[in-house]
Structure formats: C-alpha cells, structure tokens
C-alpha positions as CSV (number, residue, x, y, z in Angstrom):
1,X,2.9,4.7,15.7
2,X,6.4,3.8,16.7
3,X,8.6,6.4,17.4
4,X,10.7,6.3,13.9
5,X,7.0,6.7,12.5
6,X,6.4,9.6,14.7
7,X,9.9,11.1,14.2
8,X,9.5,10.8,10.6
9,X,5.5,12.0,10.4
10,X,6.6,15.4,12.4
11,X,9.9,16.1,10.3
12,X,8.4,15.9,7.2
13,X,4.4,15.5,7.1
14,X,2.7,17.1,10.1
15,X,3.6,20.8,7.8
16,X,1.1,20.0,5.4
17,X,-2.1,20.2,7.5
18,X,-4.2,18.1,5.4
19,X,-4.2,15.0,3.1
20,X,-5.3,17.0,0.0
21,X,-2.0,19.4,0.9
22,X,0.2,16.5,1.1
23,X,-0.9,15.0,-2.3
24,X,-0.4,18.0,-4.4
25,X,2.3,19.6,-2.6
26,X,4.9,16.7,-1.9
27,X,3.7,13.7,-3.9
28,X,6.0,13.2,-6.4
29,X,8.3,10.2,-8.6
30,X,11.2,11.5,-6.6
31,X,9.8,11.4,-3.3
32,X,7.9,8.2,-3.0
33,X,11.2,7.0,-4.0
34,X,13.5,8.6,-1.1
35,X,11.0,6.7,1.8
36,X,9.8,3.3,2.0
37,X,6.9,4.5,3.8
38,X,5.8,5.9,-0.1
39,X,7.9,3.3,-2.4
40,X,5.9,1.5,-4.6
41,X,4.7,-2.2,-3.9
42,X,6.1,-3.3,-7.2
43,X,9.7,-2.3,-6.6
44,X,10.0,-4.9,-3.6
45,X,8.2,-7.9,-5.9
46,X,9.5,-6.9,-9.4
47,X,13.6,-7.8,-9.6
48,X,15.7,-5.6,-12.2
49,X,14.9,-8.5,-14.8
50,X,11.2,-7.9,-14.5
51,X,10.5,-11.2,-13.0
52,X,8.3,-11.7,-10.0
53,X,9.9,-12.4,-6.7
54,X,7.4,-13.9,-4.4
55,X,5.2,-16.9,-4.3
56,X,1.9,-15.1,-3.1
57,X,0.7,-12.0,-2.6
58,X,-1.1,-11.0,0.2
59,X,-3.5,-7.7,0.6
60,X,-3.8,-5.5,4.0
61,X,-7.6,-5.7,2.5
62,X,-7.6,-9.2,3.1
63,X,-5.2,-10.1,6.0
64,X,-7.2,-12.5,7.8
65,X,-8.0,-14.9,4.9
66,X,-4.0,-14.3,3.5
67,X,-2.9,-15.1,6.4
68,X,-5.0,-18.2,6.8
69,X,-4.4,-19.3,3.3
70,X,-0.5,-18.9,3.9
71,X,-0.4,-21.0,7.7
72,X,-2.5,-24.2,5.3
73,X,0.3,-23.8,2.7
74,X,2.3,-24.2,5.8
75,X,0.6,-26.9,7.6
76,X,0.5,-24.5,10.7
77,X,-2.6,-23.0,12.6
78,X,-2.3,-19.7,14.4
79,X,-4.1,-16.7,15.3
80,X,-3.3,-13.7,13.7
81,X,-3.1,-11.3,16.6
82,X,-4.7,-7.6,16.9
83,X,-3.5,-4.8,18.7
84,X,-4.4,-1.7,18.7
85,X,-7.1,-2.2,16.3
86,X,-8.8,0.7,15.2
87,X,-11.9,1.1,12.2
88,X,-10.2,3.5,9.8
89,X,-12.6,5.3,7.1
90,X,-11.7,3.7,3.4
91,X,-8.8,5.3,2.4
92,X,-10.9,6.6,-1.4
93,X,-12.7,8.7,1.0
94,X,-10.0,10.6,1.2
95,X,-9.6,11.6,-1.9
96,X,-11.3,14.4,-4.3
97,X,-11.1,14.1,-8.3
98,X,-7.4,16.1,-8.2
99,X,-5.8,14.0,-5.3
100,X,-7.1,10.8,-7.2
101,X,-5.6,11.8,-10.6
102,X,-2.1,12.4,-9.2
103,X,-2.0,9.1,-6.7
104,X,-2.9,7.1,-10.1
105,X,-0.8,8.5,-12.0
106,X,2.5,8.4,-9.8
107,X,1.0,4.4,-8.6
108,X,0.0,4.0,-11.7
109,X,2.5,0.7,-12.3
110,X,1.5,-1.0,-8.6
111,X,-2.8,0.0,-9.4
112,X,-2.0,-2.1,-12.5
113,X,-0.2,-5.2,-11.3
114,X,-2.0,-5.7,-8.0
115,X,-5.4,-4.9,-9.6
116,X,-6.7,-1.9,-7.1
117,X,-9.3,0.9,-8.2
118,X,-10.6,4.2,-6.2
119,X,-14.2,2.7,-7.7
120,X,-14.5,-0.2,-6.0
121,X,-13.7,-3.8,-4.6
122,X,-9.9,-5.1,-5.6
123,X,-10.0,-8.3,-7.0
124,X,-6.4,-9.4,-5.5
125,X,-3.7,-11.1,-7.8
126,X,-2.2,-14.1,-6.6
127,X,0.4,-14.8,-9.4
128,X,1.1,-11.7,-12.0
129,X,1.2,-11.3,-15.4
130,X,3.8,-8.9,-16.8
C-alpha cells in the first residue's frame, strides 16, 4: 500500500473494524462518489452522452490474458511484471446475504454493464451495449 493508500485507509476506514461494518455503516451513493478508491467503473467509461469511451475493456480477473491481448493489438511483447504478489481469498467470500444486497444495489449500474455476479464466473464484456 502506498502511503496516500495508507493515509487514506487510517483516516477513514481502519474505524470500522470489519468489512461487514464498513458495508452497512459507510457504503453509500454519496460516498463511493467523494473517493475514486469507491467510484464506479462506469463513470470513467460512460461520457455525459452515454456513449462508451474506451476501445477494450480489461478485468483485474483476467490481467494476464488482457494484457496479452492488448501488447498483439499492439504488435509489442512484454512481460507483465509482479510485485508483491499475494493470493487474496475471492472477494464474495467476503460478503453475507446483507453486505451483498447493499454492494448490488449501490454497483448495481457497473454489475450490469461489465457483466459480474457474487454467484459465479464473470463473463467479461469487450464492447457494451447500452
């Protein structure tokens, strides 16, 4: 974590103790909106016309063969490098039946376009339909 990150994570997260606390407590349309750690994935791809910005969309899920796919458009070879690599748990598993209902609902516009579910495997978009 860099030290905005950390700055950041102990002003206005570390007070919440757990994941489920954060959820219910702070999770909210205003506040996803004030940080761009929170701010939904559509409002960077989506302009105020409603017309998709980017050429290809790439998943964190899928980083390796994005970022392949995007050095052949490219006519470039590279390695994608890895630091500080560590095997995280899934992130559903960190939510109950409560947490889940309020994440979809405030997401409910970026689960949608970029095609993710808490009940199993995304199927990624590469060009979006609105």
């Amino acid at each position: 974590m860099n030290e905005f990150d950390d700055a950041f994570f102990k002003a206005e997260l570390a007070s919440f103790g757990s994941f489920e606390n954060f959820v219910n407590e702070w999770l909210t349309e205003d506040n996803i909106n004030k940080y761009h750690h929170f701010k939904p994935q559509w409002t960077y791809i989506i302009d105020r016309h409603n017309k998709v910005t980017v050429d290809y969309i790439g998943y964190l899920e899928l980083l390796e063969d994005d970022f392949d796919f995007i050095a052949g458009k490219l006519g470039t070879k590279g390695d994608l490098k890895k630091d500080n690599v560590v095997k995280r748990a899934d992130y559903r598993d960190f939510y109950d039946e409560k947490t889940k209902a309020k994440a979809a609902k405030i997401y409910a516009k970026d689960i949608d376009l970029l095609n993710y579910s808490f009940d199993g495997v995304i199927e990624p978009v590469r060009t979006i339909q609105l």
